[in-house]
C-alpha positions in Angstrom: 17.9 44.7 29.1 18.2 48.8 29.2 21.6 48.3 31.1 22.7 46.2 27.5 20.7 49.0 25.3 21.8 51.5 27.1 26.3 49.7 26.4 25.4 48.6 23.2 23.1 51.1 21.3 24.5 54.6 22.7 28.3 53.6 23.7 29.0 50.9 21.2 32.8 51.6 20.3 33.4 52.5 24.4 31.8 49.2 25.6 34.2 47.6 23.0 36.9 48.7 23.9 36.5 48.4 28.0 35.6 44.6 26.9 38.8 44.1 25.2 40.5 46.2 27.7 39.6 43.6 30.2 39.6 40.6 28.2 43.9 42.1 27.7 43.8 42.5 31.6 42.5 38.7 31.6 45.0 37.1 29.7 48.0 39.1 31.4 47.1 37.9 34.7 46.6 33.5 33.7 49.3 31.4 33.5 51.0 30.7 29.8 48.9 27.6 29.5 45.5 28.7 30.8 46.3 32.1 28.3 46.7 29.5 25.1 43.3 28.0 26.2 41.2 31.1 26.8 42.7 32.3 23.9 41.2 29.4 21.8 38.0 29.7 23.4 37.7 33.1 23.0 38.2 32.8 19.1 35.9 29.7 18.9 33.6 31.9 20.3 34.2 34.8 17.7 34.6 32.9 14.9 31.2 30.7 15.2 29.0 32.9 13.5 31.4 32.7 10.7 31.6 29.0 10.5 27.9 28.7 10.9 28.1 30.8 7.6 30.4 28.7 6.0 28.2 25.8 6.3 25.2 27.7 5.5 26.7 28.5 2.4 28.0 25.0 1.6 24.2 23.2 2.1 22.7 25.9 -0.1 24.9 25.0 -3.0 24.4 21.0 -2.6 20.5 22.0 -2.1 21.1 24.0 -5.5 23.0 21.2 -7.1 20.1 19.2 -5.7 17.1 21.0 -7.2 19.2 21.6 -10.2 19.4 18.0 -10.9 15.7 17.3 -10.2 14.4 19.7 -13.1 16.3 18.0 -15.2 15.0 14.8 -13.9 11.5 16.2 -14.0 12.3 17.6 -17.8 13.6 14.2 -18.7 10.8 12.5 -17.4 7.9 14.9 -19.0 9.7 14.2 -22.6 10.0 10.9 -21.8 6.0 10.2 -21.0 5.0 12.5 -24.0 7.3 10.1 -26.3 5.4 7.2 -24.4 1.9 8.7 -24.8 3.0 9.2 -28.5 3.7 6.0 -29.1 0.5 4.2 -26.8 -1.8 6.5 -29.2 -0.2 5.5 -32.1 0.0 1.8 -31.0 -4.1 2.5 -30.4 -4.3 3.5 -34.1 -2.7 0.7 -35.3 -4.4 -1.8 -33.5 -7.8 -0.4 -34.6 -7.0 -0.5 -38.0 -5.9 -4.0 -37.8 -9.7 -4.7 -36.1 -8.2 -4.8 -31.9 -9.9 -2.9 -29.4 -7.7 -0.2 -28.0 -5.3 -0.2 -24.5 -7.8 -0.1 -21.6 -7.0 2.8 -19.2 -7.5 1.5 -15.6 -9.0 3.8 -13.0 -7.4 3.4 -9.5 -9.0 4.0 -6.1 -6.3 4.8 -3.4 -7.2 3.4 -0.2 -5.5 3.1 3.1 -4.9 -0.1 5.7 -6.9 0.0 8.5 -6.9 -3.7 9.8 -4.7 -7.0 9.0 -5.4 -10.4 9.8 -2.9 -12.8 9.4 -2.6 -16.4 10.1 -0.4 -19.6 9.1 -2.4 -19.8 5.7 -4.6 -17.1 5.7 -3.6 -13.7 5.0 -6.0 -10.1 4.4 -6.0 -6.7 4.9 -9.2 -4.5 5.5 -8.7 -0.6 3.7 -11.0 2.4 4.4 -13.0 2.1 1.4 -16.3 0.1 0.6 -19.9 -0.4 -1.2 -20.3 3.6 -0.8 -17.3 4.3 -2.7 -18.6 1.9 -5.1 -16.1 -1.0 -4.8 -17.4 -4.7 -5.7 -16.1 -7.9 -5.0 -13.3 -9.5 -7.0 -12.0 -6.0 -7.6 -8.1 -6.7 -8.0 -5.7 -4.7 -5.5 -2.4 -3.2 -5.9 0.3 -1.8 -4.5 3.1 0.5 -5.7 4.9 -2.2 -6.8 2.7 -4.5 -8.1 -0.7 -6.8 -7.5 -1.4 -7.5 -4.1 -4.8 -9.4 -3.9 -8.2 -9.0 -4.4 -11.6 -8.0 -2.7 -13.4 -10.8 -1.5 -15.7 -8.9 1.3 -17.6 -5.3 0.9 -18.9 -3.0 3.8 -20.5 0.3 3.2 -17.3 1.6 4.8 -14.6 -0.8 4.4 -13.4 -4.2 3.2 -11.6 -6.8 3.2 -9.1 -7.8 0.9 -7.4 -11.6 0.3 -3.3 -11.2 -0.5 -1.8 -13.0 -2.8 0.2 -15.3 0.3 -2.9 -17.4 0.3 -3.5 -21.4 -0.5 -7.0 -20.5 -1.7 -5.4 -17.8 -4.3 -4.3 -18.3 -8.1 -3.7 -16.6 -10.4 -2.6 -17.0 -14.4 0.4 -14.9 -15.0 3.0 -14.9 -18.2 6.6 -14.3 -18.3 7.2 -10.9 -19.9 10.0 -11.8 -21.9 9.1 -15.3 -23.4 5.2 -15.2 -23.2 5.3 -18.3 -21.4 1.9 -18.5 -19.3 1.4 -20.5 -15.4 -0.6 -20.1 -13.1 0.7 -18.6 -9.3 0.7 -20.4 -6.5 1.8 -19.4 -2.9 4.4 -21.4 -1.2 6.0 -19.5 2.3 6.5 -15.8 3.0 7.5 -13.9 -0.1 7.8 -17.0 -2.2 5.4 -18.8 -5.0 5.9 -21.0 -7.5 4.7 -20.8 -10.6 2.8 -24.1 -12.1 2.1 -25.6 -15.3 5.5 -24.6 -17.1 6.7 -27.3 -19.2 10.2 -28.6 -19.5 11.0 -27.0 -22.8 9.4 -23.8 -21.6 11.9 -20.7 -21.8 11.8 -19.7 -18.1 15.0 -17.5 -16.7 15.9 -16.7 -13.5 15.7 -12.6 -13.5 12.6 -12.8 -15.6 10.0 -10.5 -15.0 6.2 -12.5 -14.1 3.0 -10.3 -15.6 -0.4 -10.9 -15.2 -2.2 -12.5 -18.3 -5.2 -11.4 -18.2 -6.7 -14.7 -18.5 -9.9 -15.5 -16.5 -10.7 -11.8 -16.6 -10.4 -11.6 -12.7 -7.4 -9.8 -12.8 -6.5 -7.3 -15.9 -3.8 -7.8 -18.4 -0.2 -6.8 -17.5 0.8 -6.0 -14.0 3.7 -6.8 -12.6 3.6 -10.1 -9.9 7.1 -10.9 -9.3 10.6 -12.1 -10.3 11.5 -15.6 -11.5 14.3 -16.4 -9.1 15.0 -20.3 -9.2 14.6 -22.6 -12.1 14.8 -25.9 -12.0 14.3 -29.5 -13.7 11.7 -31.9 -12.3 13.1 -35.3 -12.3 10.0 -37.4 -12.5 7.6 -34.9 -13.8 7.1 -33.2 -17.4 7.3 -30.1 -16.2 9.8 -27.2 -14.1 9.9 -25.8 -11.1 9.9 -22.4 -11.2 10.7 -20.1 -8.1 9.1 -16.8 -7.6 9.6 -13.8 -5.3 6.8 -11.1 -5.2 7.3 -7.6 -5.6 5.0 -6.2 -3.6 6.1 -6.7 0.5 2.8 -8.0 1.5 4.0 -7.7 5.0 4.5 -4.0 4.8 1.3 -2.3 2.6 0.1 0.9 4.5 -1.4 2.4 0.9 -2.9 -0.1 -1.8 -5.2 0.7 -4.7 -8.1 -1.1 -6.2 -8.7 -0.9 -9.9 -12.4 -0.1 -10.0 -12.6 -0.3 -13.9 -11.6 0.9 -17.3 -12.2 1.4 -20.3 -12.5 -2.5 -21.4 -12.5 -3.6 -18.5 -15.3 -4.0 -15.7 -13.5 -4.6 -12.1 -15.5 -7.1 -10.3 -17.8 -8.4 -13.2 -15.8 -11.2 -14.2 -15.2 -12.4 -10.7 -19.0 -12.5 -9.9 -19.6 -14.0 -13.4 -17.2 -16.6 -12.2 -18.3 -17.2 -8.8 -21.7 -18.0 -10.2 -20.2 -20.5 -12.9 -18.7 -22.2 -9.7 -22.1 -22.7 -8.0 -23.7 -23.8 -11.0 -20.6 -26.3 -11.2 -18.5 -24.5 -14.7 -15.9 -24.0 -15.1 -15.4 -20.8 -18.1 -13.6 -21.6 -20.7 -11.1 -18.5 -20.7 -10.2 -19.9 -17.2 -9.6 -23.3 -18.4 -7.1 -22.1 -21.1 -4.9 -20.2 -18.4 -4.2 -24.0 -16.7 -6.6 -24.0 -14.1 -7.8 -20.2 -13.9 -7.7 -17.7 -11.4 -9.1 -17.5 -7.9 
């Protein structure tokens, strides 16, 4: 190291010149062809630093181009959800005035997947959060995407939640477009079916499938899945419709459980309705969905 300090520091311009000196020397004494190589390498060698610049430069302006297009995503988007909380408070307004209760706001506990169980009809998950985060049975679970199930099991520390991919799981749902209500039902993998849709019911494949809100078990208006196949019964009064969820069940690493809102108690109705079952009722908002939720 003080042999280089003492070339490069002190005698800079004569240590430059005795290298090119015998680089010249070098050259003169290789063949034509091994000249024309070294002479390529040489210059690669030289010129890296310069290419390395080049590129430098080039990914700062696509990581400026970049960033520049995200503020004016981010711009877009904070106009666009003012403009949407304008109109969900004026829509609040409206509806009080006209004697409706307002939009409930749902509050959201993220929770993680520590545990799945899966079988040929049974399907769960267990997530890190329980009776001391105050989570109740029946509370509805989501994903990013959409509903994913509900809590059937609390632990101080954890519990267990039922997907949607279950026989023993239903739930009322409406198509967003038409209105048309059915209730869910689970048929393989990804795929359900959605019952109780008559044959003059306006069912498209591409529509979008929403949660009614019927039974109270699960709240108004999140997304379930897409209407993929419809078709006529031959023998029956009513259509088979085709469903794919949204949410991957196979996949959820992060879910959410709505743990209430404003007009809306997670976990009441599904204890209210559990206990209806023992005492052998049936309620009637359940009865009006075709069948109720589960």
């Amino acid at each position: 190291m003080q042999i280089f300090s003492f070339l490069f520091d002190r005698h800079l311009e004569r240590t430059v010149l005795a290298v090119a000196i015998a680089l010249s020397v070098f050259m003169l004494t290789r063949p034509e062809d091994g000249r024309i190589a070294a002479a390529r390498s040489i210059s690669s060698f030289l010129l890296y630093p310069v290419s390395r610049t080049d590129d430098y430069f080039t990914s700062v302006e696509e990581l400026t181009a970049e960033n520049d297009s995200l503020r004016t995503r981010v711009v877009s988007l904070s106009h666009e959800n003012e403009r949407l909380t304008q109109f969900r408070d004026e829509r609040n307004r409206l509806r009080e005035l006209l004697g409706f209760r307002k939009d409930s706001f749902f509050e959201f506990m993220p929770c993680d997947v520590i545990a799945r169980s899966s079988s040929r009809f049974h399907h769960s998950i267990t997530v890190d959060r329980g009776s001391d985060s105050g989570v109740l049975p029946g509370m509805p679970v989501v994903g990013y995407r959409g509903l994913a199930g509900k809590v059937t099991q609390v632990f101080p520390s954890s519990s267990r939640v039922l997907l949607l991919n279950n026989k023993s799981v239903s739930v009322s749902c409406l198509v967003k477009r038409s209105r048309v209500v059915g209730v869910l039902a689970w048929e393989r993998g990804s795929f359900f079916s959605l019952d109780y849709v008559g044959k003059e019911e306006d069912v498209l494949p591409g529509d979008t499938l929403i949660t009614s809100g019927f039974g109270r078990v699960f709240p108004k208006g999140f997304p379930v899945g897409t209407v993929f196949h419809v078709a006529e019964e031959k023998t029956e009064l009513s259509r088979r419709v085709g469903i794919v969820c949204m949410t991957d069940l196979n996949k959820l690493e992060e879910v959410f459980i709505i743990i209430g809102g404003r007009d809306w108690k997670g976990g009441e109705a599904w204890l209210e309705l559990e206990k209806n079952k023992k005492d052998g009722e049936e309620p009637e908002e359940g009865k009006a969905a075709g069948g109720g939720e589960q």
